[in-house]
C-alpha positions as CSV (number, residue, x, y, z in Angstrom):
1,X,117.6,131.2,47.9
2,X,118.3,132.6,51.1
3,X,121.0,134.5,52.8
4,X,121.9,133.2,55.9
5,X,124.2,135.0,58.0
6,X,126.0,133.5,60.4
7,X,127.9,134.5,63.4
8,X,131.1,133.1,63.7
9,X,131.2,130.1,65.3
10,X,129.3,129.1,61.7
11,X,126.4,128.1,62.8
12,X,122.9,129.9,62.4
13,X,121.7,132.3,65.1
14,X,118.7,131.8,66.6
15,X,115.5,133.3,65.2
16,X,114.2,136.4,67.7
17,X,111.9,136.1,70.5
18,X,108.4,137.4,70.7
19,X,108.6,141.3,70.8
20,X,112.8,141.0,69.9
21,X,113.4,143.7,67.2
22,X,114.9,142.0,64.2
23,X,117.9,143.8,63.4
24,X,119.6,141.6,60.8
25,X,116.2,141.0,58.9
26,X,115.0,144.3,58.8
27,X,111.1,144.4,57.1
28,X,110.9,145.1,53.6
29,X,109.9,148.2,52.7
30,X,105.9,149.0,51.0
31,X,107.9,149.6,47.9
32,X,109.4,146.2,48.4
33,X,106.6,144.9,48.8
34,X,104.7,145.9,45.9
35,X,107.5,145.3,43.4
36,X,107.0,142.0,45.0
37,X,103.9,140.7,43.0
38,X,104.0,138.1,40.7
39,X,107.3,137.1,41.8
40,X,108.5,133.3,41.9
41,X,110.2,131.9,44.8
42,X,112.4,129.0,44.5
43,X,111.4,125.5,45.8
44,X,113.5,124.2,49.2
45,X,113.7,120.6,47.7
46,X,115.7,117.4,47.1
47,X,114.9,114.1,46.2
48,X,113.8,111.7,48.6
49,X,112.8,114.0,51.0
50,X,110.5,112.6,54.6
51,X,107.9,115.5,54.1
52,X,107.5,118.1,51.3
53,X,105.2,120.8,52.7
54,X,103.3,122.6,50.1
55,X,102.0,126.6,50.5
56,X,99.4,127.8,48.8
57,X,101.6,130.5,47.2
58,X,103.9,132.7,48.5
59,X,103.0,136.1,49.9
60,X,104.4,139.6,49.3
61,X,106.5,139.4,52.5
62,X,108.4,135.9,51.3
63,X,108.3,137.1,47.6
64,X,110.3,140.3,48.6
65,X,112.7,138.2,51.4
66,X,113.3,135.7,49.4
67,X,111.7,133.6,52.3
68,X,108.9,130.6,52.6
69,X,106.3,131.4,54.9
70,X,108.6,134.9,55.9
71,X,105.3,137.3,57.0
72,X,105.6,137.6,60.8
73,X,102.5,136.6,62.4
74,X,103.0,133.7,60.0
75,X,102.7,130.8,62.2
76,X,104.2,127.7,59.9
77,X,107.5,128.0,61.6
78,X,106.6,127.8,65.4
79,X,104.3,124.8,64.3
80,X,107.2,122.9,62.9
81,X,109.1,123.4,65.6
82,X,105.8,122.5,68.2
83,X,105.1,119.4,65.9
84,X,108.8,118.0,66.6
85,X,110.2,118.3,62.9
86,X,113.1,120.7,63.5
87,X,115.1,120.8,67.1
88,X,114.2,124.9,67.5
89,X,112.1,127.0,65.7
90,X,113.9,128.0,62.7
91,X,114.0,131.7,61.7
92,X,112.3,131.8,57.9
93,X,116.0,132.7,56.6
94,X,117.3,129.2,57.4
95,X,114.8,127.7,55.5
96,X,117.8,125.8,53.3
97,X,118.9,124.0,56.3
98,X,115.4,122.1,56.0
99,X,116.4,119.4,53.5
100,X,119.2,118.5,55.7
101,X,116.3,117.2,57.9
102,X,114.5,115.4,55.4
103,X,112.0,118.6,54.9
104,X,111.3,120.7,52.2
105,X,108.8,123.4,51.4
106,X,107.3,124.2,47.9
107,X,103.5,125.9,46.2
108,X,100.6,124.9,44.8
109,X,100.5,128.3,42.5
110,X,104.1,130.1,42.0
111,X,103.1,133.6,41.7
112,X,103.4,135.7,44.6
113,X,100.1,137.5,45.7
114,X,99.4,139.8,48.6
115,X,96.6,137.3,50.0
116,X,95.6,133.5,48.5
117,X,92.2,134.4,48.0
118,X,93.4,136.8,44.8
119,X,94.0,133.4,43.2
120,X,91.4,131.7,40.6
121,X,90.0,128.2,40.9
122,X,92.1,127.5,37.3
123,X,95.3,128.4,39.3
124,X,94.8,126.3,41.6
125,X,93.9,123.4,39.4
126,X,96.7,124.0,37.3
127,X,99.3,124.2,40.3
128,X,97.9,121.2,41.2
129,X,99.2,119.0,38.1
130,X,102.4,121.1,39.0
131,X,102.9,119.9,42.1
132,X,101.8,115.8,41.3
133,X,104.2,115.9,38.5
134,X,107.1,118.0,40.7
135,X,106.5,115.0,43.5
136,X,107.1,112.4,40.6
137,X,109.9,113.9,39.7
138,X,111.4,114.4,43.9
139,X,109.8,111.6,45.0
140,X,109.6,112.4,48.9
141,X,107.9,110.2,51.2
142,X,104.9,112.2,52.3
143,X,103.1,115.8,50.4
144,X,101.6,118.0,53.4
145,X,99.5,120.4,52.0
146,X,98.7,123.5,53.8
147,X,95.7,125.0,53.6
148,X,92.7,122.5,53.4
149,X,90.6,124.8,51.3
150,X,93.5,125.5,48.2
151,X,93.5,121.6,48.5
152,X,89.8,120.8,47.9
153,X,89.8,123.0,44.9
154,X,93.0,122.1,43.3
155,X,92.4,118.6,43.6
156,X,88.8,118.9,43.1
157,X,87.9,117.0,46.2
158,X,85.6,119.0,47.8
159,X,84.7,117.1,51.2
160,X,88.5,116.4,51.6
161,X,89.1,116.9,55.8
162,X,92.4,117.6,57.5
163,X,94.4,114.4,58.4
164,X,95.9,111.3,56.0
165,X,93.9,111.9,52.8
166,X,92.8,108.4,51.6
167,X,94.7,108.9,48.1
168,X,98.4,109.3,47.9
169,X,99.9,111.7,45.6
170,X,101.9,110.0,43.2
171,X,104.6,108.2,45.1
172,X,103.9,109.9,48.0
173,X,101.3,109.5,51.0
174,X,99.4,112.5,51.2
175,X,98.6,115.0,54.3
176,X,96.1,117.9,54.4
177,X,97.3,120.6,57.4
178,X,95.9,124.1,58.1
179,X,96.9,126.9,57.0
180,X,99.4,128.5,59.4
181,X,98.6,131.8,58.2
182,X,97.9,134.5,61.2
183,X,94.4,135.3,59.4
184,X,93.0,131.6,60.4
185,X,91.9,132.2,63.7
186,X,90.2,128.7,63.9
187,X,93.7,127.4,65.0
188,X,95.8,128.9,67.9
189,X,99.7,128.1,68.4
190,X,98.9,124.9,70.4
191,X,96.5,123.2,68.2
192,X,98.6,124.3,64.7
193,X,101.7,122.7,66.7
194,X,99.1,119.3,67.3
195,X,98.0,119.1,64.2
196,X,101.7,119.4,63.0
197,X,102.9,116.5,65.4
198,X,100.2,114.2,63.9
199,X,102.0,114.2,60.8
200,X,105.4,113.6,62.7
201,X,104.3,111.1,64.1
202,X,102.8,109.3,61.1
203,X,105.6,110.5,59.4
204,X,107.9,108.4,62.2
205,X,105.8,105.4,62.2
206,X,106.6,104.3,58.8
């Protein structure tokens, strides 16, 4: 899990402006980074959780940090913050603070990869099961999956949109959102943040 250092008052500091250099986070190295593959990074979970956002799987940069969604230029953060789940944005290091409100972050596939499209279709299916049976088990409240495409071929619904999905997951109502990562260029800041306060709101209407 993560190692978050605090200053002394106890509480976190906050996560570094655009163009700030990161001195207490310093970027892994490229020997990091490769070591990096294949690694598993623990679930941020507990039961009864509002929203349990699932990755894809995790990438070389949060494989070697220890971090969900950790790559800068990685866009999941600023959107939770934009979408009105977390009161700033959080730096990736405070991800363990999440469950505290009612948030957690877990993968469809495990194993860490440099991009998603390295994984197989099997992979996906397989996490798939994974994750139903892992939201049986946690029971949270709502699954938001992101990344529309690793949905539609895990669950093998092909013409599956963004938004509510019409079948829940298990216990759980189920969300498709897009993939926050820098590479998807068909969503800016703004409209990630949006798309991200649709499910808050659903999430706060019952």
């Amino acid at each position: 899990m993560s190692d978050r250092r605090r200053p002394a008052g106890g509480r976190p500091e906050p996560a570094p402006g655009p163009g700030t250099p990161d001195r207490r986070h310093p970027r892994p190295s490229r020997e990091q980074l490769a070591a990096a593959a294949d690694r598993l990074l623990p679930d941020v979970i507990a039961p009864g959780l509002n929203v349990l956002f699932v990755g894809i799987n995790p990438g070389l940069w949060s494989a070697a940090t220890g971090w969900h969604f950790a790559r800068p230029g990685n866009r999941f953060w600023p959107a939770l913050h934009r979408g009105g789940f977390t009161p700033r944005q959080l730096h990736p290091s405070e991800q363990d603070t999440l469950p505290a409100l009612g948030l957690g972050i877990t993968n469809m596939v495990a194993r860490a990869s440099a991009r998603a499209d390295e994984l197989t279709a099997e992979e996906l299916v397989d996490g798939a099961r994974e994750l139903t049976a892992k939201v049986e088990h946690y029971r949270p409240r709502w699954v938001a999956v992101v990344g529309v495409t690793a949905y539609r071929i895990g669950f093998v619904r092909p013409k599956a949109g963004f938004g509510r999905q019409p079948e829940p997951l298990g216990p759980a109502r189920l969300w498709v959102l897009p993939n926050p990562s820098g590479l998807n260029a068909h969503f800016t800041p703004e409209t990630l943040g949006a798309a991200f306060g649709e499910l808050r709101a659903a999430v706060a209407g019952g």
